[in-house]
C-alpha positions as CSV (number, residue, x, y, z in Angstrom):
1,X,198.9,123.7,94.4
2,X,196.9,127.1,94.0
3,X,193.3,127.8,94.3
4,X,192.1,130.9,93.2
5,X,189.4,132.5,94.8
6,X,186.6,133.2,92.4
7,X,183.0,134.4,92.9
8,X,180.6,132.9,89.7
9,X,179.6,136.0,88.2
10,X,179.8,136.0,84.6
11,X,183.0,136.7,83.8
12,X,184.7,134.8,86.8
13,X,182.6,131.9,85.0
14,X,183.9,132.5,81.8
15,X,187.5,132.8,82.5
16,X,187.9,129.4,84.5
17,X,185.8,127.7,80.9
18,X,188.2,130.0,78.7
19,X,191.2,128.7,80.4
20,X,189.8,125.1,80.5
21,X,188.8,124.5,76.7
22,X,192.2,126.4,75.6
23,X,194.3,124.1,78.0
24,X,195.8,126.8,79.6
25,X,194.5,125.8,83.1
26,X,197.5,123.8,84.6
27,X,197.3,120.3,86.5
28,X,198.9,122.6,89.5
29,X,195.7,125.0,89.8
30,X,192.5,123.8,91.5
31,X,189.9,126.9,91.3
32,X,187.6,127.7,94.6
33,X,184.5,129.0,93.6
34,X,181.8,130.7,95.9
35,X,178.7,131.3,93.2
36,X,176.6,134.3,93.9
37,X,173.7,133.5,90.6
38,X,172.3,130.4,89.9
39,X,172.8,130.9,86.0
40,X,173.2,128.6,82.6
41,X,176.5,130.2,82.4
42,X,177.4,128.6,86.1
43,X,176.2,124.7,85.2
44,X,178.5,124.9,81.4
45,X,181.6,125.9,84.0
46,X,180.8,122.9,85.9
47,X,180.1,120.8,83.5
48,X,183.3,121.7,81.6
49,X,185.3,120.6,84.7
50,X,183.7,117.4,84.9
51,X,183.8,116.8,81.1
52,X,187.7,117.3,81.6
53,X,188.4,115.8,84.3
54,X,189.5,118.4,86.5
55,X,188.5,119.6,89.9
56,X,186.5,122.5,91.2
57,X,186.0,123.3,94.9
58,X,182.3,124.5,95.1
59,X,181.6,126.4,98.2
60,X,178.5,124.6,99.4
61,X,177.2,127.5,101.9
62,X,177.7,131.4,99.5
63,X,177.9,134.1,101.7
64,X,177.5,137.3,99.0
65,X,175.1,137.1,96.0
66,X,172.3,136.0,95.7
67,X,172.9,131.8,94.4
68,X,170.4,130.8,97.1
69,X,167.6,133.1,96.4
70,X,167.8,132.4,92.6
71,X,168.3,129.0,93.3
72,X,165.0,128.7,95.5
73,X,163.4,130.7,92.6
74,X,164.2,128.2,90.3
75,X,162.6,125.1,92.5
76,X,159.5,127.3,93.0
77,X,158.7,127.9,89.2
78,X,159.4,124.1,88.3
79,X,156.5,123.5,90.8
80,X,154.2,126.6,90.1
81,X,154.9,127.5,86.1
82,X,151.6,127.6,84.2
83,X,153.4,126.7,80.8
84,X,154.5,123.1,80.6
85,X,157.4,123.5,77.7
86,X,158.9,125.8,80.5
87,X,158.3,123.8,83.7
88,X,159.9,120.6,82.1
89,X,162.7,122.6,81.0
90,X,163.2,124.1,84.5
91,X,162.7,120.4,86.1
92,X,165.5,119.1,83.7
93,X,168.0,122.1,84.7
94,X,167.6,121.6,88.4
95,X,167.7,117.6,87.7
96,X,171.1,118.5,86.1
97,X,172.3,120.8,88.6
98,X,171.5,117.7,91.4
99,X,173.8,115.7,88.9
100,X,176.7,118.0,88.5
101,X,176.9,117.9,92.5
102,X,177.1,114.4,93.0
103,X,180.2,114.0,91.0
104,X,183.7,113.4,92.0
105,X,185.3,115.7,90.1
106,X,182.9,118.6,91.8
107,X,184.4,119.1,95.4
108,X,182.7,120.7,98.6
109,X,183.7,123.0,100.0
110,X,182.4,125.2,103.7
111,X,182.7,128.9,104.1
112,X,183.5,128.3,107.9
113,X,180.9,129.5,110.6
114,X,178.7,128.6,113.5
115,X,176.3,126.9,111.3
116,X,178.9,124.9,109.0
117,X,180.6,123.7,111.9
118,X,177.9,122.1,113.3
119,X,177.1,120.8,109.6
120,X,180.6,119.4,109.2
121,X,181.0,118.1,113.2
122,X,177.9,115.8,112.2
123,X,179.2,114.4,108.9
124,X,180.5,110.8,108.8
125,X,184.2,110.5,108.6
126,X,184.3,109.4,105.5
127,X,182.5,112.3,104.2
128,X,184.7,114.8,106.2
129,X,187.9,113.4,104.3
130,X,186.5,114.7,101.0
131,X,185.9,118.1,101.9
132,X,187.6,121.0,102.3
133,X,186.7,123.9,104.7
134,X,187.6,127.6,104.8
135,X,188.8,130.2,107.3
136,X,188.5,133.3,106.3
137,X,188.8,135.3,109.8
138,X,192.1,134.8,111.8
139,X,189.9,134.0,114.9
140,X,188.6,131.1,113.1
141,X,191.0,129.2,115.4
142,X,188.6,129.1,118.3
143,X,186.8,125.9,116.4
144,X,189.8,124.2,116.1
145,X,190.8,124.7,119.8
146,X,187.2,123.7,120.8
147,X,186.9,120.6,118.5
148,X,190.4,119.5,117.4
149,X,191.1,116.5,115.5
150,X,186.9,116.4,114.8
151,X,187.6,118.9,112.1
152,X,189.9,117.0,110.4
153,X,188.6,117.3,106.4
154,X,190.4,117.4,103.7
155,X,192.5,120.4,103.9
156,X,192.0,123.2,105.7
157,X,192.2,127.0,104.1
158,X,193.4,129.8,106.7
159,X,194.8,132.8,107.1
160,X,198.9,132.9,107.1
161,X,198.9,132.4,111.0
162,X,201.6,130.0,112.3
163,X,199.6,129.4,115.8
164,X,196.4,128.8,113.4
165,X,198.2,126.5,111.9
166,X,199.1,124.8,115.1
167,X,195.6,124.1,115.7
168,X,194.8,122.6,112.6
169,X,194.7,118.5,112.2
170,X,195.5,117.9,108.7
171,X,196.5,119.5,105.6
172,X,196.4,123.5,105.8
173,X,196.4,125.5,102.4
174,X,197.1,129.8,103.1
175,X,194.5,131.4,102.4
176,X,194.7,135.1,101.8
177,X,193.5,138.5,100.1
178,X,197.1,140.0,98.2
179,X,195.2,142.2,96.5
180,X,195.4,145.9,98.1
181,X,192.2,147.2,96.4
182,X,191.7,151.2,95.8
183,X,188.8,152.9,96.7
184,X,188.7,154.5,93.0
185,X,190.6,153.0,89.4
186,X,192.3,156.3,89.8
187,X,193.7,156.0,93.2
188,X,195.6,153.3,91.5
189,X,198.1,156.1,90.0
190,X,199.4,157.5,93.2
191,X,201.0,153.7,93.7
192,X,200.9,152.1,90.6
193,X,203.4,149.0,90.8
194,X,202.8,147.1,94.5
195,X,203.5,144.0,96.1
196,X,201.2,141.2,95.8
197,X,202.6,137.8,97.2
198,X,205.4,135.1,97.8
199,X,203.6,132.9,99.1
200,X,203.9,130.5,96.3
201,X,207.8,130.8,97.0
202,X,207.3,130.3,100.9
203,X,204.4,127.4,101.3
204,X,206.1,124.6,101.0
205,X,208.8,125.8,103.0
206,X,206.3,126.6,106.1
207,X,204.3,123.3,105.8
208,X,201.7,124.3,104.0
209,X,200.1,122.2,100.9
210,X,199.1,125.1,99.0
211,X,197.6,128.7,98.6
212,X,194.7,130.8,97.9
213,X,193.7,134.5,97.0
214,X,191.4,136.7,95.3
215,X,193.5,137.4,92.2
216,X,193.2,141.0,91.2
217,X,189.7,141.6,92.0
218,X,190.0,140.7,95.9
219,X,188.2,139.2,99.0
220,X,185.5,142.2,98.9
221,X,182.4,141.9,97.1
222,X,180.7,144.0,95.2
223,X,176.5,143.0,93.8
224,X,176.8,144.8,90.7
225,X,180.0,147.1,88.9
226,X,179.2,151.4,88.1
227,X,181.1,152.8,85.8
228,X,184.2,154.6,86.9
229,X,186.2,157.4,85.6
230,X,189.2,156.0,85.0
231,X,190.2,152.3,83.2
232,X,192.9,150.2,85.2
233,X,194.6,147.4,83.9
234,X,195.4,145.1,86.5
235,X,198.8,142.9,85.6
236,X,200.6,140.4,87.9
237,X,204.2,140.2,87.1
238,X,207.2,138.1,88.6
239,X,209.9,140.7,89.9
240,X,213.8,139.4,89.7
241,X,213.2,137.5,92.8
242,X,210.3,135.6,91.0
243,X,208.1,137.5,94.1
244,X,204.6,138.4,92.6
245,X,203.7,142.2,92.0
246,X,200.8,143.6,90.2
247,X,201.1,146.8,88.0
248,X,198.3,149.2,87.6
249,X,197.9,150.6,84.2
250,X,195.2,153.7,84.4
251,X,194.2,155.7,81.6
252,X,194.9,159.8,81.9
253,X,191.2,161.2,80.8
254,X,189.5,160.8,83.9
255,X,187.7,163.7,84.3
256,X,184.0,162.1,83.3
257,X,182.4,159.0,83.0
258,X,182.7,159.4,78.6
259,X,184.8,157.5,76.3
260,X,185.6,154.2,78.4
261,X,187.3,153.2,74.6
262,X,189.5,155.7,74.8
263,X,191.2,155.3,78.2
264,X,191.1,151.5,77.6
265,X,193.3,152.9,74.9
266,X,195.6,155.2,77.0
267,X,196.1,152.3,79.7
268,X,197.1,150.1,77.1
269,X,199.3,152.3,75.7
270,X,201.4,152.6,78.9
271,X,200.9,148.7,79.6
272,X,203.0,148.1,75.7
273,X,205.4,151.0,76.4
274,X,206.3,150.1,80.4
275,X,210.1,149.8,80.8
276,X,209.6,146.5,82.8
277,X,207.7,144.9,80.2
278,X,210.1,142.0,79.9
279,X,209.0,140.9,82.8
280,X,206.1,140.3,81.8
281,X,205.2,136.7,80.4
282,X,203.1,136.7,78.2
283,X,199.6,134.6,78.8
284,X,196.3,134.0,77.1
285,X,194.6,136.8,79.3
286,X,197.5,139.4,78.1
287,X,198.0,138.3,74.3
288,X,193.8,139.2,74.5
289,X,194.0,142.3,75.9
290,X,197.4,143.1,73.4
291,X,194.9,142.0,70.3
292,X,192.3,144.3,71.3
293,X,194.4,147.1,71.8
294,X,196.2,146.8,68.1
295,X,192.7,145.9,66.5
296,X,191.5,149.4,67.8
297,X,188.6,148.1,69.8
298,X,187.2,148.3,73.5
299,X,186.3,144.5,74.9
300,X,184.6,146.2,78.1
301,X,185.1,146.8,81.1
302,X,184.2,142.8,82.2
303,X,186.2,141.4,79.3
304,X,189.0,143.3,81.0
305,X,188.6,142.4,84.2
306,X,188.2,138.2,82.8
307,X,191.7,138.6,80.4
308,X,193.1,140.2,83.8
309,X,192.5,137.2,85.9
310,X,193.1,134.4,83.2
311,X,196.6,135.9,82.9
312,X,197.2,135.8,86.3
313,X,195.7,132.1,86.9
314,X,197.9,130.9,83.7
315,X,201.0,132.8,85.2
316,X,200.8,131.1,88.2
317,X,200.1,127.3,86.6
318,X,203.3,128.0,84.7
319,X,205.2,128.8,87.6
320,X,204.8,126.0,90.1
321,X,205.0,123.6,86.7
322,X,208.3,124.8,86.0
323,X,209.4,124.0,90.0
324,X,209.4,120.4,88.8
């Protein structure tokens, strides 16, 4: 099974429904998502998942953005608003939201930490078998080796660390950032075609039940986007050893900040004219990002970054399908 790693801004948001309404999200992909805005956008994803009966881990405990705050905002104005058309319709959001959580297909999930362990060491059994936790640090193993078998959930997520692994009662899924992130879209050119991950050829062969990353956009997070000099096209790619790469694709006319359309453009170019595009499969997320290009128009630097990741969550779908 994979789990990508999303944070619920807008796009993130958008992709996961995108992929869900066209069918394109396979029965082999369960998405993790940490949200960082309490938004319309985020209760239509959820709903979507419950309305087709698929899964979504919802981290229960956000750790970047700003989810609780807006969240809190939201409960103060149903309470406070002067205008009652507005406060009912606030009351009838967050009565929706308290709805979405209690069902099935909606799964917790814990951002692993002093306070969540304590949360988690109190919950019945029965409730610990239905949710999953996450280790994000590799010395996340001192809870484990401190409470054992009373952090048996439902799976665990950590880092690729056989003695980790040892410590863990249960299911363990591999969780970990692939995505070697430049500082600038143009310090992509000086290594433009780099490793990304086998770990969907080597779980099952190291006991592992699955395994989670950060797609192309990686474990760091950033508030709010500026724009950038350059445009990179981010593709993930299967090599002849079906190992997972990711090709950068920047655009030459990087001196200033003007004419994002037009290095869209150049990227593109070299993305349809790459020697090793047969490698490529093609995906929703990349047939998008071919039918702007040959329309002549610029989607945007988010719509980019959205047709990026849905190709990469299809590719991978398609791949562990076809290993039945």
């Amino acid at each position: 099974m994979y789990y990508p790693y999303l944070r619920g801004r807008q796009n993130e948001l958008l992709c996961l429904k995108e992929l869900l309404d066209e069918n394109k999200l396979s029965m082999k992909v369960t998405p993790i998502l940490e949200p960082v805005k309490f938004s319309s956008t985020f209760l239509t994803t959820l709903k979507s998942f419950i309305e087709n009966d698929r899964e979504i881990l919802l981290i229960q405990n956000p750790q970047v953005g700003r989810f609780d705050e807006g969240y809190a905002e939201a409960l103060r104005k149903a309470n406070e608003e002067e205008q009652e058309d507005t406060r009912i319709k606030l009351r009838r959001t967050l009565e929706e939201y308290e709805n979405i959580l209690l069902d099935g297909h909606i799964r917790k999930a814990y951002l692993m930490n002093d306070v969540s362990v304590k949360k988690v060491l109190q919950m019945p059994e029965q409730e610990k078998k239905q949710i999953y936790v996450l280790n994000q640090n590799r010395g996340d193993d001192n809870y484990y080796i401190q409470y054992g078998d009373k952090l048996s959930v439902r799976a665990s997520f950590i880092p690729k660390d056989e003695d980790f692994k040892d410590e863990v009662p249960g299911d363990a899924v591999i969780l970990e950032d692939c995505y070697q992130k430049a500082r600038r879209n143009i310090d992509y050119m000086e290594q433009p075609d780099v490793s990304f991950s086998k770990n969907h050829l080597i779980f099952e062969k190291r006991g592992y039940k699955g395994f989670s990353d950060y797609s192309v956009i990686g474990k760091e997070y950033e508030e709010s986007g500026f724009a950038p000099f350059a445009v990179a096209i981010h593709v993930v790619y299967f090599n002849e050893r079906q190992e997972l790469r990711v090709h950068h694709f920047v655009s030459d006319s990087n001196w200033d900040y003007s004419d994002p359309a037009r290095k869209f453009g150049e990227a593109m170019e070299k993305l349809v004219n790459w020697e090793r595009i047969d490698l490529v499969k093609y995906t929703r997320g990349l047939s998008g990002l071919l039918q702007y290009y040959e329309a002549g128009r610029f989607p945007g630097l988010g719509l980019i970054k959205k047709l990026s990741l849905m190709h990469h969550i299809e590719l991978m779908g398609r791949f562990l399908e076809g290993r039945e």
